[in-house]
C-alpha positions in Angstrom: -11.2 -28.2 21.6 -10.0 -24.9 23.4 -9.0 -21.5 21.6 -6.5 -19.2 22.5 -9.4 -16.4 23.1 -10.6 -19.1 25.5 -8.0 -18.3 27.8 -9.4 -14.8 28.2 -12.8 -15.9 29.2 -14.7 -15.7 32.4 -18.0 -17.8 33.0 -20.5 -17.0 35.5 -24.0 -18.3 36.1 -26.0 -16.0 38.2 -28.7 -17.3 40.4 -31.4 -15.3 42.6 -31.9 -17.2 46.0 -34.0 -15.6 48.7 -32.9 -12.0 48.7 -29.1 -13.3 48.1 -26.7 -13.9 44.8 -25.0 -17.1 43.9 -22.5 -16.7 41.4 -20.6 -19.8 39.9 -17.3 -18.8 37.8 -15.4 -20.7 35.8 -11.9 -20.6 33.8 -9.9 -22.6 32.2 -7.3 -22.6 35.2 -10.0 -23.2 37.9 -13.5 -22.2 39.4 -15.2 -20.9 42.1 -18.4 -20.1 44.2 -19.8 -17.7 46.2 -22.7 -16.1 47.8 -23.2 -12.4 48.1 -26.6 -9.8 48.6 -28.3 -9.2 45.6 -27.4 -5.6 44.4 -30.4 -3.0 45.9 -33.3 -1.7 44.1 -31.8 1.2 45.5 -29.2 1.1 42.5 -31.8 1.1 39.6 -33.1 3.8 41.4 -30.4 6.3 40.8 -30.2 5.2 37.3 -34.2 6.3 36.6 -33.6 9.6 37.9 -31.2 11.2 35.4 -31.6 11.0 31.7 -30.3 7.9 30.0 -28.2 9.4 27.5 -26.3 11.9 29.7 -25.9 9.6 32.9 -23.6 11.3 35.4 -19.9 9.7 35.7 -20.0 9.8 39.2 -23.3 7.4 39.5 -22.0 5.3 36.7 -19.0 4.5 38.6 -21.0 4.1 41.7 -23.4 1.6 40.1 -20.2 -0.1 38.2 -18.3 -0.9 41.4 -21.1 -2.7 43.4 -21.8 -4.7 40.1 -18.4 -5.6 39.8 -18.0 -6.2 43.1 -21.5 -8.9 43.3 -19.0 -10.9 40.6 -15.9 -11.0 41.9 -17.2 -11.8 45.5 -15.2 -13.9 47.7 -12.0 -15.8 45.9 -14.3 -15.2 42.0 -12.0 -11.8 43.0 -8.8 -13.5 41.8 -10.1 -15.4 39.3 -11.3 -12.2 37.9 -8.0 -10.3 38.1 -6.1 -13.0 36.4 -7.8 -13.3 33.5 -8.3 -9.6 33.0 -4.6 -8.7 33.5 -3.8 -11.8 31.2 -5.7 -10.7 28.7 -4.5 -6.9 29.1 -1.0 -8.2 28.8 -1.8 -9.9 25.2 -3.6 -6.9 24.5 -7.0 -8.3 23.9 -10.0 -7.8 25.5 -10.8 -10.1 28.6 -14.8 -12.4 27.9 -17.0 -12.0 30.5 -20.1 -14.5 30.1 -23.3 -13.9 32.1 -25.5 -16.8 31.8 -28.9 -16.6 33.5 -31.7 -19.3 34.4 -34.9 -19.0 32.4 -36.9 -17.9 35.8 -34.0 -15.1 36.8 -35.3 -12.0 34.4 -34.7 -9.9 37.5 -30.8 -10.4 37.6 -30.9 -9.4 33.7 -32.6 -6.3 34.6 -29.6 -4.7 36.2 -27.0 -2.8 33.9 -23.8 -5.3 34.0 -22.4 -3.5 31.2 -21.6 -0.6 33.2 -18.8 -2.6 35.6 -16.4 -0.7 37.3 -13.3 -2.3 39.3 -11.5 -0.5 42.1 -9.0 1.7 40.4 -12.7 3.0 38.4 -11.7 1.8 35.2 -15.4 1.1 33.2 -14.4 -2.2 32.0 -16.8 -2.2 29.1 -16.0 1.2 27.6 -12.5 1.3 28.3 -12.1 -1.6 26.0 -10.5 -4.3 29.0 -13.7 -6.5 28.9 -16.1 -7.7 26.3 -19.4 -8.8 28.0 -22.0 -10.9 26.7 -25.4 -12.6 28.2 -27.2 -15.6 28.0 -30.3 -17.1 29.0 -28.9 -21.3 30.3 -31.9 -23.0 28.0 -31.8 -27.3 29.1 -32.4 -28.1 24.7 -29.7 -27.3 22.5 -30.1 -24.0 20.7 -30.9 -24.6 16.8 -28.9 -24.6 14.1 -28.4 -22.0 11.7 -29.6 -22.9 8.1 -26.9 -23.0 5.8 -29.1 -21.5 3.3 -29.6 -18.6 5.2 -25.7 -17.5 4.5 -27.0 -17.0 1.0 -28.7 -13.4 2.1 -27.4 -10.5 3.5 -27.5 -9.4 6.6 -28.6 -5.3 7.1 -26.6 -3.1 9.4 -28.0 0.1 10.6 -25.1 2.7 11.7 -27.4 5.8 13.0 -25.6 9.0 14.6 -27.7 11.9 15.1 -25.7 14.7 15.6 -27.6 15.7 18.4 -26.2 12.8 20.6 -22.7 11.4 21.4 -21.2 9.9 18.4 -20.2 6.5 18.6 -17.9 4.2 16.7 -19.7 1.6 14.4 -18.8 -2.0 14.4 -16.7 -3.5 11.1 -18.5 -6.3 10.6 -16.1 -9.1 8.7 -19.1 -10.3 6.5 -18.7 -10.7 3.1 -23.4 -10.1 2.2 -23.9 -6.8 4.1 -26.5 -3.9 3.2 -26.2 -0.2 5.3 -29.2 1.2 5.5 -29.2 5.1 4.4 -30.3 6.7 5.4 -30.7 5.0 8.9 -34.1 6.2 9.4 -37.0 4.0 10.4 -39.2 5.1 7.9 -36.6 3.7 5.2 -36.4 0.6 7.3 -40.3 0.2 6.8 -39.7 0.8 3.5 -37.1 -2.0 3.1 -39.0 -4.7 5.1 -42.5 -3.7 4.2 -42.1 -2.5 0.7 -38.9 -4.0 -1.0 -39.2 -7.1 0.9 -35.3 -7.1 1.1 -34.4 -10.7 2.1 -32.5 -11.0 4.8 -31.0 -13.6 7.9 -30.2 -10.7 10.4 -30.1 -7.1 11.1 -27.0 -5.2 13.2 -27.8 -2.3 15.0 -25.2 0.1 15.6 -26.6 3.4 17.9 -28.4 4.5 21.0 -30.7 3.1 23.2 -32.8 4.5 26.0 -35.1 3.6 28.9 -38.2 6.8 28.4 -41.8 7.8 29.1 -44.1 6.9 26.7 -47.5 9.2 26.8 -50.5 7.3 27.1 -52.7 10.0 25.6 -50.4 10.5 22.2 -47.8 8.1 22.5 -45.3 11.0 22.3 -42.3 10.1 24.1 -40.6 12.6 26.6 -37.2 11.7 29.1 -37.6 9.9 32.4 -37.5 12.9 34.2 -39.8 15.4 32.1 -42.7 16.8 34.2 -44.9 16.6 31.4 -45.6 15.4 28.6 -44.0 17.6 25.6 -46.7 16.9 23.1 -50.3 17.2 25.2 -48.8 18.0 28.7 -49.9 15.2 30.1 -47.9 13.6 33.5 -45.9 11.7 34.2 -48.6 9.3 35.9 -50.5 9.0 32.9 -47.0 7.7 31.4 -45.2 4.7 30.6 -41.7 3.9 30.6 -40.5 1.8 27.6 -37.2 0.8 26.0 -36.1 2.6 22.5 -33.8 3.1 19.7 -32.6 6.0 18.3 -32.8 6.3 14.5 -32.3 9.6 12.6 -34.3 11.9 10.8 -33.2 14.8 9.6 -30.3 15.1 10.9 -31.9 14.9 14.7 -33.0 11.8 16.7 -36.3 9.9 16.3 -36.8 7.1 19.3 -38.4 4.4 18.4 
Protein backbone atom coordinates (compact mmCIF):
# COMPACT_ATOMS: atom_id res chain seq x y z
CA UNK A 1 0.00 0.00 0.00
CA UNK A 2 1.24 3.48 -1.13
CA UNK A 3 0.96 6.90 0.96
CA UNK A 4 0.36 10.13 -0.20
CA UNK A 5 4.10 11.25 1.14
CA UNK A 6 5.05 8.37 -1.23
CA UNK A 7 4.46 10.51 -4.06
CA UNK A 8 7.13 12.84 -2.90
CA UNK A 9 9.85 10.33 -2.73
CA UNK A 10 12.94 9.69 -4.72
CA UNK A 11 14.96 6.35 -4.48
CA UNK A 12 18.41 6.00 -5.51
CA UNK A 13 20.90 3.15 -5.01
CA UNK A 14 24.35 4.30 -5.49
CA UNK A 15 26.99 1.98 -6.63
CA UNK A 16 30.97 2.57 -6.96
CA UNK A 17 32.23 0.77 -10.34
CA UNK A 18 35.83 1.26 -11.44
CA UNK A 19 36.35 4.97 -10.93
CA UNK A 20 32.54 5.63 -12.20
CA UNK A 21 28.93 6.13 -10.41
CA UNK A 22 25.81 4.08 -11.18
CA UNK A 23 22.92 5.54 -9.81
CA UNK A 24 19.43 3.71 -10.14
CA UNK A 25 16.27 6.01 -9.32
CA UNK A 26 13.06 5.22 -8.75
CA UNK A 27 9.44 6.92 -8.41
CA UNK A 28 6.25 5.98 -8.28
CA UNK A 29 5.67 7.39 -12.00
CA UNK A 30 8.83 5.71 -13.38
CA UNK A 31 12.73 5.00 -13.09
CA UNK A 32 15.83 5.48 -14.46
CA UNK A 33 19.66 4.65 -14.79
CA UNK A 34 22.65 6.25 -15.39
CA UNK A 35 26.32 6.32 -15.22
CA UNK A 36 28.35 9.27 -14.31
CA UNK A 37 32.31 10.00 -12.72
CA UNK A 38 32.42 9.52 -9.19
CA UNK A 39 32.60 12.98 -7.54
CA UNK A 40 36.72 13.98 -6.99
CA UNK A 41 38.70 13.57 -3.89
CA UNK A 42 39.41 16.88 -4.98
CA UNK A 43 35.90 17.95 -3.38
CA UNK A 44 36.50 16.55 0.24
CA UNK A 45 39.50 18.31 -0.16
CA UNK A 46 38.05 21.79 -0.04
CA UNK A 47 35.87 20.80 2.67
CA UNK A 48 39.10 19.74 5.23
CA UNK A 49 40.52 23.01 4.67
CA UNK A 50 38.11 25.41 6.35
CA UNK A 51 36.61 24.87 9.66
CA UNK A 52 33.58 22.67 9.87
CA UNK A 53 31.35 24.88 11.63
CA UNK A 54 31.94 28.14 9.60
CA UNK A 55 32.20 26.41 6.03
CA UNK A 56 32.27 29.20 3.36
CA UNK A 57 28.86 29.57 1.30
CA UNK A 58 30.59 29.77 -1.81
CA UNK A 59 32.37 26.08 -1.37
CA UNK A 60 29.16 24.81 0.02
CA UNK A 61 27.37 25.60 -3.04
CA UNK A 62 30.29 24.46 -5.11
CA UNK A 63 30.37 21.02 -3.44
CA UNK A 64 26.28 21.03 -3.52
CA UNK A 65 26.06 21.40 -7.25
CA UNK A 66 28.39 18.55 -8.43
CA UNK A 67 26.59 16.33 -5.70
CA UNK A 68 23.43 17.19 -7.10
CA UNK A 69 24.44 16.99 -10.31
CA UNK A 70 26.18 12.90 -9.83
CA UNK A 71 22.15 12.28 -8.91
CA UNK A 72 20.33 13.72 -11.36
CA UNK A 73 22.68 12.61 -14.20
CA UNK A 74 21.27 11.85 -17.47
CA UNK A 75 17.18 11.68 -17.71
CA UNK A 76 17.35 10.85 -13.25
CA UNK A 77 17.45 14.94 -14.03
CA UNK A 78 13.65 14.98 -14.73
CA UNK A 79 12.76 12.54 -12.54
CA UNK A 80 14.31 14.73 -9.89
CA UNK A 81 12.57 17.94 -10.94
CA UNK A 82 9.18 16.39 -10.87
CA UNK A 83 9.07 15.18 -7.80
CA UNK A 84 10.70 18.16 -6.18
CA UNK A 85 8.36 20.76 -7.81
CA UNK A 86 5.44 18.34 -6.90
CA UNK A 87 6.18 18.27 -3.70
CA UNK A 88 6.95 22.16 -3.44
CA UNK A 89 3.53 22.76 -4.98
CA UNK A 90 1.77 20.71 -1.99
CA UNK A 91 4.03 22.43 0.23
CA UNK A 92 5.87 19.45 1.70
CA UNK A 93 9.21 18.52 1.60
CA UNK A 94 10.35 16.38 -1.47
CA UNK A 95 12.20 12.38 0.20
CA UNK A 96 15.32 11.78 -1.19
CA UNK A 97 16.49 8.05 -0.23
CA UNK A 98 20.21 7.13 -0.65
CA UNK A 99 20.63 3.56 -0.24
CA UNK A 100 24.19 2.14 -0.29
CA UNK A 101 25.72 -1.51 -0.77
CA UNK A 102 27.36 -2.86 2.38
CA UNK A 103 30.95 -2.72 0.49
CA UNK A 104 30.36 1.17 -0.82
CA UNK A 105 31.48 3.09 2.60
CA UNK A 106 33.30 5.39 0.21
CA UNK A 107 30.16 6.87 -1.52
CA UNK A 108 28.75 7.45 2.17
CA UNK A 109 31.79 9.45 2.90
CA UNK A 110 30.84 12.29 0.77
CA UNK A 111 28.52 15.13 2.28
CA UNK A 112 24.99 14.48 0.24
CA UNK A 113 23.34 16.66 2.63
CA UNK A 114 24.81 19.65 1.33
CA UNK A 115 22.97 19.33 -2.45
CA UNK A 116 22.66 22.30 -4.38
CA UNK A 117 20.51 22.44 -7.75
CA UNK A 118 21.21 25.06 -10.36
CA UNK A 119 19.28 28.14 -9.30
CA UNK A 120 21.77 27.34 -5.83
CA UNK A 121 18.97 26.61 -3.72
CA UNK A 122 20.65 24.14 -0.66
CA UNK A 123 18.00 21.68 -0.90
CA UNK A 124 18.43 20.34 2.60
CA UNK A 125 18.54 23.60 4.51
CA UNK A 126 16.13 25.49 2.53
CA UNK A 127 13.59 23.00 3.69
CA UNK A 128 12.59 21.55 -0.33
CA UNK A 129 14.22 18.11 0.40
CA UNK A 130 14.38 15.75 3.32
CA UNK A 131 17.30 13.29 2.88
CA UNK A 132 17.91 10.13 4.42
CA UNK A 133 20.53 7.05 4.05
CA UNK A 134 20.58 3.56 4.11
CA UNK A 135 22.97 0.82 4.08
CA UNK A 136 20.77 -2.11 1.19
CA UNK A 137 21.35 -5.23 3.94
CA UNK A 138 20.01 -8.81 1.79
CA UNK A 139 18.06 -10.02 5.72
CA UNK A 140 15.24 -8.11 6.72
CA UNK A 141 16.07 -5.55 9.42
CA UNK A 142 14.57 -6.69 12.98
CA UNK A 143 11.74 -5.81 14.58
CA UNK A 144 11.28 -3.46 17.20
CA UNK A 145 10.13 -4.96 20.60
CA UNK A 146 6.88 -3.88 21.50
CA UNK A 147 8.02 -3.69 24.95
CA UNK A 148 10.43 -1.37 24.28
CA UNK A 149 7.59 1.45 23.63
CA UNK A 150 7.10 1.12 27.33
CA UNK A 151 10.42 3.43 28.03
CA UNK A 152 11.22 6.71 27.07
CA UNK A 153 13.26 7.80 24.66
CA UNK A 154 16.03 10.87 25.81
CA UNK A 155 16.43 13.85 23.54
CA UNK A 156 19.39 16.00 23.97
CA UNK A 157 18.64 19.73 22.52
CA UNK A 158 22.40 21.43 23.08
CA UNK A 159 23.01 25.19 21.88
CA UNK A 160 26.02 26.75 23.00
CA UNK A 161 25.84 30.11 22.56
CA UNK A 162 29.03 30.26 21.10
CA UNK A 163 27.85 28.51 17.86
CA UNK A 164 24.92 29.01 15.39
CA UNK A 165 21.72 28.31 17.03
CA UNK A 166 19.72 25.81 15.53
CA UNK A 167 16.06 24.81 15.67
CA UNK A 168 15.30 21.58 17.75
CA UNK A 169 13.12 18.84 16.34
CA UNK A 170 9.32 18.43 18.02
CA UNK A 171 9.33 15.03 18.41
CA UNK A 172 5.46 13.65 18.42
CA UNK A 173 6.26 11.03 21.27
CA UNK A 174 4.18 10.67 23.99
CA UNK A 175 7.66 8.95 26.75
CA UNK A 176 10.32 11.62 26.14
CA UNK A 177 13.10 12.86 28.75
CA UNK A 178 15.37 16.35 27.81
CA UNK A 179 18.36 16.15 29.15
CA UNK A 180 19.37 19.51 31.22
CA UNK A 181 21.35 20.48 31.17
CA UNK A 182 22.67 18.93 27.81
CA UNK A 183 26.04 18.37 29.05
CA UNK A 184 27.86 15.04 28.69
CA UNK A 185 28.87 14.81 32.10
CA UNK A 186 25.03 14.75 33.03
CA UNK A 187 24.60 12.23 30.26
CA UNK A 188 27.23 9.94 32.12
CA UNK A 189 25.39 10.63 34.95
CA UNK A 190 22.03 9.47 33.56
CA UNK A 191 23.42 6.27 31.81
CA UNK A 192 26.12 5.33 34.26
CA UNK A 193 24.63 6.47 37.52
CA UNK A 194 20.72 6.64 37.30
CA UNK A 195 20.62 3.85 34.93
CA UNK A 196 17.62 5.72 33.18
CA UNK A 197 15.99 3.04 31.02
CA UNK A 198 15.66 3.91 27.78
CA UNK A 199 14.89 2.45 23.85
CA UNK A 200 16.62 5.53 22.07
CA UNK A 201 18.37 8.75 22.37
CA UNK A 202 17.66 11.98 19.85
CA UNK A 203 20.32 14.24 19.30
CA UNK A 204 19.53 17.68 18.45
CA UNK A 205 23.09 19.95 17.87
CA UNK A 206 26.36 20.21 16.14
CA UNK A 207 28.73 17.94 14.69
CA UNK A 208 32.24 18.37 13.42
CA UNK A 209 35.06 16.57 11.63
CA UNK A 210 38.49 17.79 14.11
CA UNK A 211 42.00 16.99 15.17
CA UNK A 212 42.33 15.04 17.99
CA UNK A 213 46.01 15.32 19.81
CA UNK A 214 47.69 12.29 20.25
CA UNK A 215 49.81 13.53 23.09
CA UNK A 216 46.62 14.83 25.38
CA UNK A 217 43.75 13.99 23.40
CA UNK A 218 42.85 17.80 23.39
CA UNK A 219 40.96 18.51 20.33
CA UNK A 220 41.87 21.68 18.13
CA UNK A 221 40.05 22.67 14.38
CA UNK A 222 41.22 21.06 11.19
CA UNK A 223 43.16 23.82 10.32
CA UNK A 224 45.02 24.81 13.80
CA UNK A 225 48.80 24.75 13.50
CA UNK A 226 49.10 23.34 16.70
CA UNK A 227 47.86 21.82 19.15
CA UNK A 228 46.09 24.38 21.74
CA UNK A 229 46.73 22.25 24.81
CA UNK A 230 50.63 20.96 24.50
CA UNK A 231 51.51 22.52 21.06
CA UNK A 232 51.83 19.66 19.47
CA UNK A 233 51.31 19.38 15.25
CA UNK A 234 49.22 18.70 13.36
CA UNK A 235 51.23 15.36 12.27
CA UNK A 236 51.16 14.05 15.58
CA UNK A 237 47.16 14.51 15.14
CA UNK A 238 44.19 12.72 14.32
CA UNK A 239 41.06 13.72 12.78
CA UNK A 240 37.90 12.35 14.40
CA UNK A 241 34.14 12.93 14.24
CA UNK A 242 32.40 14.91 17.35
CA UNK A 243 29.41 16.27 19.00
CA UNK A 244 28.99 19.34 20.49
CA UNK A 245 27.49 19.30 24.03
CA UNK A 246 27.57 22.36 26.46
CA UNK A 247 29.19 23.31 29.40
CA UNK A 248 28.87 26.35 30.81
CA UNK A 249 27.39 28.08 28.56
CA UNK A 250 30.40 27.29 25.86
CA UNK A 251 30.97 24.16 23.68
CA UNK A 252 32.50 20.86 24.81
CA UNK A 253 33.23 18.35 21.67
CA UNK A 254 32.95 15.19 22.35
Amino acid sequence: MTSQLDRYKLTFQLTARGGLLEVRARTLSGQSRAETSLPSQYLLDQLLQHNPAHLPSAVVRQVGRVLYGCLTAADIGELAADVVQDAAQARHPAHLELRFDPDQATLAQYPWEMIADSSNRLLVRDGLVDLTRYISYPQAPPVLDPALSRRSILQVVSQPVTLQPLSPVELSMKQIQRLAPASFEQLQTKLLIERMALWGLHFDGHGALVLQCQRCDAVSPLDAQACHTCGALPSEAKQVGVLAFERDGDVEWI
